[in-house]
C-alpha atoms as an extended CHARMM CRD file, in Angstrom:
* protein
*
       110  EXT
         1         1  UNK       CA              0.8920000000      -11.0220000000       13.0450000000  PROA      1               0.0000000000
         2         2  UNK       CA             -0.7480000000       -8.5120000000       10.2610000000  PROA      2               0.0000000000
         3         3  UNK       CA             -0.8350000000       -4.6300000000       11.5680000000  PROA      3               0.0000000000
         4         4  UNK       CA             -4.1120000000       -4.8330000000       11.6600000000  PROA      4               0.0000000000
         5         5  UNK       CA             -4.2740000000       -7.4840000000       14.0540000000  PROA      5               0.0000000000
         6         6  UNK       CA             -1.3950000000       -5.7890000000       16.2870000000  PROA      6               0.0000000000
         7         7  UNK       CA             -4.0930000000       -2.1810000000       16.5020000000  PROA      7               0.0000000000
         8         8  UNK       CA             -6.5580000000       -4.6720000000       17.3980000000  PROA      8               0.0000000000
         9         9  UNK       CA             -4.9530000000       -6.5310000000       20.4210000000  PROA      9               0.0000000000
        10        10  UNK       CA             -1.9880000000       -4.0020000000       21.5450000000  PROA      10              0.0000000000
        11        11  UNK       CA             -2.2780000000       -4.7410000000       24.8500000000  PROA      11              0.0000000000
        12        12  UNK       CA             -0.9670000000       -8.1860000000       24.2530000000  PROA      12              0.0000000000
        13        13  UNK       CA              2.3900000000       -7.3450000000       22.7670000000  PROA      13              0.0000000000
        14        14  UNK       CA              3.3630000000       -4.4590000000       25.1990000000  PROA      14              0.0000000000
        15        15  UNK       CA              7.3770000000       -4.8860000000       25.5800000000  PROA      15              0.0000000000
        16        16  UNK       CA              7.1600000000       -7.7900000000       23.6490000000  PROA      16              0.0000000000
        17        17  UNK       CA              8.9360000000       -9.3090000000       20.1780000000  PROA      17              0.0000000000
        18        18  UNK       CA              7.1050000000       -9.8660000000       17.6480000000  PROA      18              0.0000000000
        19        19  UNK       CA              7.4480000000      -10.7740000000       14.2610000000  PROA      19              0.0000000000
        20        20  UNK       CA              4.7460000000       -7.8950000000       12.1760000000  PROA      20              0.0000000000
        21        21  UNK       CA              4.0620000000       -9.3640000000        8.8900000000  PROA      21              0.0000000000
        22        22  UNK       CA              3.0830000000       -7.0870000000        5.5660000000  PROA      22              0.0000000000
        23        23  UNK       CA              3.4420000000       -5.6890000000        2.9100000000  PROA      23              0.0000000000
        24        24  UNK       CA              6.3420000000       -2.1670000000        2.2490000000  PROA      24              0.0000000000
        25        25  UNK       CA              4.1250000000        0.7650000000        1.4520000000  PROA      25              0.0000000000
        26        26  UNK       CA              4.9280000000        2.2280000000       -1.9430000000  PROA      26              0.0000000000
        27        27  UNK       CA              6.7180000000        5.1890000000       -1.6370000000  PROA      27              0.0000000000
        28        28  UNK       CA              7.3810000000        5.0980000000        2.1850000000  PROA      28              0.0000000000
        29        29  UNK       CA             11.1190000000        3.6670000000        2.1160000000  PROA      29              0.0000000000
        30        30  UNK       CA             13.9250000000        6.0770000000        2.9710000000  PROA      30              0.0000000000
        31        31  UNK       CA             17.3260000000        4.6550000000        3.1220000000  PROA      31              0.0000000000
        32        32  UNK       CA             20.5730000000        6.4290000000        4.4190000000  PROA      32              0.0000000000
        33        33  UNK       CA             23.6380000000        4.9440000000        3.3720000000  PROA      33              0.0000000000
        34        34  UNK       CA             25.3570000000        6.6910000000        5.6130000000  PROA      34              0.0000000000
        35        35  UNK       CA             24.2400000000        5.7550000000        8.8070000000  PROA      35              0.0000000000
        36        36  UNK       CA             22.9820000000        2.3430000000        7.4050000000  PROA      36              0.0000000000
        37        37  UNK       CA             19.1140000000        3.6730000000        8.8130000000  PROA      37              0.0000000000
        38        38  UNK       CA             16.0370000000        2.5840000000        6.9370000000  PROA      38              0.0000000000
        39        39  UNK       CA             12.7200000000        3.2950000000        7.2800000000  PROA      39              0.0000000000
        40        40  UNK       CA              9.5320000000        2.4760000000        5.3470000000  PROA      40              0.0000000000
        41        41  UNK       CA              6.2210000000        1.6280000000        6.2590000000  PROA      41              0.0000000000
        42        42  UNK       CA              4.5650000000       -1.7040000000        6.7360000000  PROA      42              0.0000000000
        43        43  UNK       CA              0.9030000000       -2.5230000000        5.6750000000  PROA      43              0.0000000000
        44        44  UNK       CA             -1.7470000000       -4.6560000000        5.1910000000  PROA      44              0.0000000000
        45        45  UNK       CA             -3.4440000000       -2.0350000000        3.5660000000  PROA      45              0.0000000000
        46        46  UNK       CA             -6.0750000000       -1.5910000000        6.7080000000  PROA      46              0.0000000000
        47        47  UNK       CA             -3.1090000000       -0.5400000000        8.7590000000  PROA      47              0.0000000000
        48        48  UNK       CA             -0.1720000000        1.1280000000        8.7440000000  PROA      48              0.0000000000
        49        49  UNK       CA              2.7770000000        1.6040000000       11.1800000000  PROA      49              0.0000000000
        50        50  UNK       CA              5.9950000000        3.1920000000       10.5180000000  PROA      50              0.0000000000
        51        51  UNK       CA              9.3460000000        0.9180000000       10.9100000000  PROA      51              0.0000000000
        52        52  UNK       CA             12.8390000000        2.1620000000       11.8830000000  PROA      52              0.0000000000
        53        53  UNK       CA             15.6480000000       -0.3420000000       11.3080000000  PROA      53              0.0000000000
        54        54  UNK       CA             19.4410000000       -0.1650000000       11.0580000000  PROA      54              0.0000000000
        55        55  UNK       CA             21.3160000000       -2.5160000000        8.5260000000  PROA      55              0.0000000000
        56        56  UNK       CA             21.3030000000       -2.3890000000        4.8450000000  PROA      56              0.0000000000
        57        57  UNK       CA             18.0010000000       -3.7250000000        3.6620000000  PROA      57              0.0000000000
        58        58  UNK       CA             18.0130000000       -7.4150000000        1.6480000000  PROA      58              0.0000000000
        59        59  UNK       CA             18.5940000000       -7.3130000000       -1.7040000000  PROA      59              0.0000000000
        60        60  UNK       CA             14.9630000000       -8.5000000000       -2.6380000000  PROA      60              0.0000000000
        61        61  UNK       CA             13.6320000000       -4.9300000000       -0.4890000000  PROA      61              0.0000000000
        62        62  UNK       CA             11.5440000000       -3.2280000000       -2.3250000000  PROA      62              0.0000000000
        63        63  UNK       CA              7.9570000000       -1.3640000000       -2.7150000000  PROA      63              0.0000000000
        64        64  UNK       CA              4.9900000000       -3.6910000000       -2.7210000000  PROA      64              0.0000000000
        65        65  UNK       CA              7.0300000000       -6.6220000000       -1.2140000000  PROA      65              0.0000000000
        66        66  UNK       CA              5.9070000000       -8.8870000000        1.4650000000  PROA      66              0.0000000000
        67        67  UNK       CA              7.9710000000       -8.3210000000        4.6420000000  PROA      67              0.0000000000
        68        68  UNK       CA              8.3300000000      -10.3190000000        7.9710000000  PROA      68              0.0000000000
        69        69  UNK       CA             10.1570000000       -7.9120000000       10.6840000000  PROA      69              0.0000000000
        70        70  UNK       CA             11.3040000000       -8.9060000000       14.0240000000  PROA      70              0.0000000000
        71        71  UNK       CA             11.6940000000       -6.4470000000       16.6970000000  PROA      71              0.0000000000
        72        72  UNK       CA              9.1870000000       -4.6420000000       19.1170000000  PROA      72              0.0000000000
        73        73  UNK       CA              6.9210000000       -1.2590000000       19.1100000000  PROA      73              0.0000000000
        74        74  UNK       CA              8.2490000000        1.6910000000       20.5310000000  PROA      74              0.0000000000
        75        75  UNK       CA              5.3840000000        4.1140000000       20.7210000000  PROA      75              0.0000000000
        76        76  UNK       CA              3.7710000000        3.7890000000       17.5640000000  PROA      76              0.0000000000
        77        77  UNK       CA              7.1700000000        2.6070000000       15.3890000000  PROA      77              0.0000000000
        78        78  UNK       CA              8.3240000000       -0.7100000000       14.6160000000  PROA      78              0.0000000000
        79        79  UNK       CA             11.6990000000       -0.7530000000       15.7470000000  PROA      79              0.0000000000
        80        80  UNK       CA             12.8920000000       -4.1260000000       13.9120000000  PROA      80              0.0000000000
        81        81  UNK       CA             16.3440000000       -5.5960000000       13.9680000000  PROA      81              0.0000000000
        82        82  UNK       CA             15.6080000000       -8.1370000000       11.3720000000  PROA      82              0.0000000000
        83        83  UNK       CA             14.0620000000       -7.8930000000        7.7570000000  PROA      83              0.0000000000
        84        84  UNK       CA             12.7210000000      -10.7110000000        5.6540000000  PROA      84              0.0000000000
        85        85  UNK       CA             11.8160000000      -10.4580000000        2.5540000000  PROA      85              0.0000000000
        86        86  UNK       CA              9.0820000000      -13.2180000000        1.8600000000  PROA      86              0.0000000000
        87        87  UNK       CA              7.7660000000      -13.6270000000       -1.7000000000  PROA      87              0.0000000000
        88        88  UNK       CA              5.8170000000      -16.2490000000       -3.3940000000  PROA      88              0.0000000000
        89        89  UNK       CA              4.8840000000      -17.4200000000       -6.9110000000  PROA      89              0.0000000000
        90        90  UNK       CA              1.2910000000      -17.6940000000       -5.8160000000  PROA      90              0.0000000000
        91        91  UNK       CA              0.3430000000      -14.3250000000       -4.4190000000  PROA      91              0.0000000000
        92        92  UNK       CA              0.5130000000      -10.9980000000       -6.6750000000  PROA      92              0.0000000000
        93        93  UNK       CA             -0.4450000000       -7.6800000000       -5.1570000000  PROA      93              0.0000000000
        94        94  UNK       CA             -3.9260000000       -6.1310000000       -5.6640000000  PROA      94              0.0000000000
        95        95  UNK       CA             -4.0960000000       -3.6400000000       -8.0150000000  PROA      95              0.0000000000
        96        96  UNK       CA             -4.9270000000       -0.1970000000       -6.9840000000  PROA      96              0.0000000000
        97        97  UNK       CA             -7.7170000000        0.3400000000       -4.9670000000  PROA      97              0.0000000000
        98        98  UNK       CA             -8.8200000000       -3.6310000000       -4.9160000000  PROA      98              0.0000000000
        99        99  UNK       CA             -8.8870000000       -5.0010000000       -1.3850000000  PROA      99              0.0000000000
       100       100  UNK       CA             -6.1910000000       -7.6410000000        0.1750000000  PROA      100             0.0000000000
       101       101  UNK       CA             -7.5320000000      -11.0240000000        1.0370000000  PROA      101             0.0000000000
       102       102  UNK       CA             -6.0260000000      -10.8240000000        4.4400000000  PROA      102             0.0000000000
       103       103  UNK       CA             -5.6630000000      -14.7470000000        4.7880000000  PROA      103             0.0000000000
       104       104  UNK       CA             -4.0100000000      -14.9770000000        1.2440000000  PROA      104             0.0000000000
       105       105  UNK       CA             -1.5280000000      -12.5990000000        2.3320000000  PROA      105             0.0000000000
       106       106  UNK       CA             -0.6630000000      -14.2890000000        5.6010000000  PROA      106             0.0000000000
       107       107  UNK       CA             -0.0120000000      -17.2730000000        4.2640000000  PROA      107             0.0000000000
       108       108  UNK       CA              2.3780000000      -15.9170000000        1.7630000000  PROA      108             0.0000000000
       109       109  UNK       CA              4.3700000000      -14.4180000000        5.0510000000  PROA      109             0.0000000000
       110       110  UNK       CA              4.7990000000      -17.4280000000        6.7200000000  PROA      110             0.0000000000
């Protein structure tokens, strides 16, 4: 599902996987080597929710990329144990400021 579908219909995931589909907010990734934590923020640009996950992100990982986490919400953060990146020749981002075309990006997720 997109974020923005998740704020729409919480109630139906409580203390349940999910995979959250989306794009990685530019500028919101924050990885410690470390302890192997990231965290960035998934979007679909009408909502945004944090996401907390411990590995070393794909290779592909990047801003603007389309993501497909698995894992489940704790309190308002994504707490994912898997991270996909998804990309497609088709779909380019929208330039800055233009709006998504929420069905274009899905189907580049999936």
């Amino acid at each position: 599902i997109l974020p923005n579908e998740y704020a729409q219909h919480q109630d139906r995931y409580i203390n349940r996987r999910i995979q959250l589909g989306g794009i990685v907010e530019p500028g919101s990734r924050k990885f410690d080597e470390e302890a192997l934590l990231l965290n960035f923020n998934i979007t679909d640009t009408i909502q945004t929710y944090p996401v907390r996950y411990t590995g070393a992100p794909p290779d592909l990982f990047k801003d603007g990329t389309g993501v497909v986490i698995e894992g489940k919400f704790e309190g308002d953060v994504f707490v994912s144990n898997s991270v996909k990146v998804k990309h497609s020749e088709e779909y380019k981002p929208p330039a800055s400021g233009e709006a998504v075309n929420l069905e274009e990006l899905k189907e580049t997720l999936y």
